[in-house]
C-alpha positions, -999 to +999 in steps of 0.1 A: -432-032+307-452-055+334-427-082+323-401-069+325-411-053+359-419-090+371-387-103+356-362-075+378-385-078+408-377-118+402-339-114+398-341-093+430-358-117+453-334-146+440-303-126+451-318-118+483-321-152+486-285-160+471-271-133+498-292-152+530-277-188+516-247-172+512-246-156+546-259-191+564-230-207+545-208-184+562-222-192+596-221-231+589-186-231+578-175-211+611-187-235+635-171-261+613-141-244+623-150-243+658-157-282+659-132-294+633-104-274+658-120-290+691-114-328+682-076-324+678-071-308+706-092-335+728-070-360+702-036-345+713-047-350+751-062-383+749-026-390+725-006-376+753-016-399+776-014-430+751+021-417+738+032-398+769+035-360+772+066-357+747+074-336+715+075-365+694+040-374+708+023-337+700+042-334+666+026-368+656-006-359+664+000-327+647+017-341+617-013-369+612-040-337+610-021-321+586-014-351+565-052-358+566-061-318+556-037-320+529-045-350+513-085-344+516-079-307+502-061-320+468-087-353+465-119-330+466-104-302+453-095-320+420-132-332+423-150-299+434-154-284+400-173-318+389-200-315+416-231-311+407-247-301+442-221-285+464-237-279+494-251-317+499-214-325+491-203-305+522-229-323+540-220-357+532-182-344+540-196-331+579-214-366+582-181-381+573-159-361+600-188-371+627-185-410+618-147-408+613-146-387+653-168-417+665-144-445+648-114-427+666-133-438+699-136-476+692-101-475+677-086-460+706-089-484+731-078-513+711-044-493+698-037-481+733-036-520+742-012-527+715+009-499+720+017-506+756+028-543+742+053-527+720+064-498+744+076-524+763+094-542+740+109-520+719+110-485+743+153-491+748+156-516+721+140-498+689+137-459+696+132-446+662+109-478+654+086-469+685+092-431+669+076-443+636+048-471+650+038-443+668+034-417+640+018-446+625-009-450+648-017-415+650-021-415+611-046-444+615-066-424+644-071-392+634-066-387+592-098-404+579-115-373+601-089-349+590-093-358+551-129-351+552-126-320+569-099-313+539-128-318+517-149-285+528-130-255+520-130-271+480-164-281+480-180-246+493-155-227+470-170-245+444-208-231+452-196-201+468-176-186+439-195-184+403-170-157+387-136-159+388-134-118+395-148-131+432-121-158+435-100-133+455-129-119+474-149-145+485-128-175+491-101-156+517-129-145+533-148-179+533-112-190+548-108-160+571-142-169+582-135-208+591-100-204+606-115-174+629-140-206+643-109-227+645-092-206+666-122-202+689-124-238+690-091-245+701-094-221+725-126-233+736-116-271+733-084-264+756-094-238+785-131-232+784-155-264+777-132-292+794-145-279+831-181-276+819-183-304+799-153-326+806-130-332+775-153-363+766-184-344+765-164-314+742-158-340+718-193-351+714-206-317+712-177-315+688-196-340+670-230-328+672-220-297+654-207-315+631-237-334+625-260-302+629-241-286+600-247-316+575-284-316+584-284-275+575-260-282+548-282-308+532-313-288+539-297-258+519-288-278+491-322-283+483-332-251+480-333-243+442-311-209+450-284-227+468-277-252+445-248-255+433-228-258+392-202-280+376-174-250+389-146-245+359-114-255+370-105-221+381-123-227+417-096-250+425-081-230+459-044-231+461-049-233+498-049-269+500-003-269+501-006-244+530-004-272+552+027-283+547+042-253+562+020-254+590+035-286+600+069-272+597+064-240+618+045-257+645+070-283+654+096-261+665+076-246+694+062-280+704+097-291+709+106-262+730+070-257+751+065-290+761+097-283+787+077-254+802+046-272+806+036-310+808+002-306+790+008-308+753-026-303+751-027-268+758+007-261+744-008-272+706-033-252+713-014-218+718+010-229+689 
């Protein structure tokens, strides 16, 4: 009877502990929202004035994130169910968005030399060439950022669900959870922190959430409770081809937006 007393009293303390991971995972992967949805929108500024303040400017830098989620979201999700340790995974992904954000700022100034070369040669010339160097560019800046952030929602499904009964429970919820940040953070990125922080300083805090995450991430993945399984195939989330979509439903408005206002910025943001 003493055993068995020990062994319940056990299993109870290491769900506890299961539900506070769980409920810090929740937490981490908000503001993961609320920084991965900040660095775009500083992106389709800094694009704006690189590109100029056109539809074909905000739908490439819309179009590259997208591309970058989607193709992030199938690599690691065909991965997720072979990992080990989960959590440090979705560390080592955060790490990865913060060194891909600072790439984009010694790439930037370099492209932006180039592409005023070529806007002048091939502006009247070459439209639908400029069109398409431009994508190009924009694929080159922002997706190495945008596939790691793809990465996450696979990698914590994989730790997060351990039953496929929960698969409809927990993973909407664990997206629910993450778009809710990114909504804040777009919000944030596009009206609240640019006068206290100036859009350069929103990216880096941007950044440092980023790399604050890993660190708790990593941390967490130590812990024997959080550690994560080899997931069965089953914790494969579907979600990863909702991006396509997006793409499609967000370039209409930024075609018809951009003639009420001239900061695309802002206008990506409400779309």
């Amino acid at each position: 009877m003493l055993y068995h007393s020990n062994f319940k009293s056990d299993m109870s303390q290491m769900r506890d502990i299961r539900r506070g991971a769980m409920a810090a995972v929740f937490g981490l992967f908000f503001l993961s929202g609320f920084s991965a949805l900040v660095l775009p929108v500083v992106w389709m500024r800094e694009l704006s004035l690189l590109f100029g303040a056109t539809a074909q400017a905000a739908v490439a830098t819309l179009a590259a994130f997208f591309l970058g989620l989607a193709a992030g979201s199938a690599y690691w999700g065909r991965r997720s169910r072979r990992i080990a340790r989960p959590l440090r995974s979705y560390a080592l992904l955060e790490l990865g968005v913060m060194a891909a954000g600072l790439g984009y700022f010694l790439l930037a100034p370099a492209f932006a030399a180039q592409y005023g070369m070529l806007y002048s040669h091939l502006a009247e010339p070459a439209t639908g060439l400029l069109q398409a160097i431009t994508l190009l560019l924009a694929l080159v800046l922002l997706s190495p950022a945008a596939f790691f952030m793809g990465g996450t929602l696979p990698v914590l499904s994989a730790w997060l669900v351990r039953h496929p009964a929960a698969l409809g429970r927990l993973v909407p919820l664990l997206y629910g959870v993450n778009t809710a940040g990114a909504a804040i953070g777009a919000l944030s990125a596009a009206f609240l922190l640019p006068p206290l922080l100036g859009h350069g300083g929103s990216y880096l805090l941007a950044l440092a959430l980023a790399s604050g995450i890993a660190l708790t991430a990593w941390w967490l993945g130590g812990r024997g409770s959080a550690q994560g399984h080899c997931a069965p195939s089953w914790t494969r989330p579907s979600t990863r081809w909702s991006g396509a979509s997006s793409v499609f439903r967000a370039a209409d408005p930024e075609r018809m937006l951009p003639d009420l206002t001239a900061d695309s910025a802002a206008v990506g943001t409400v779309v």
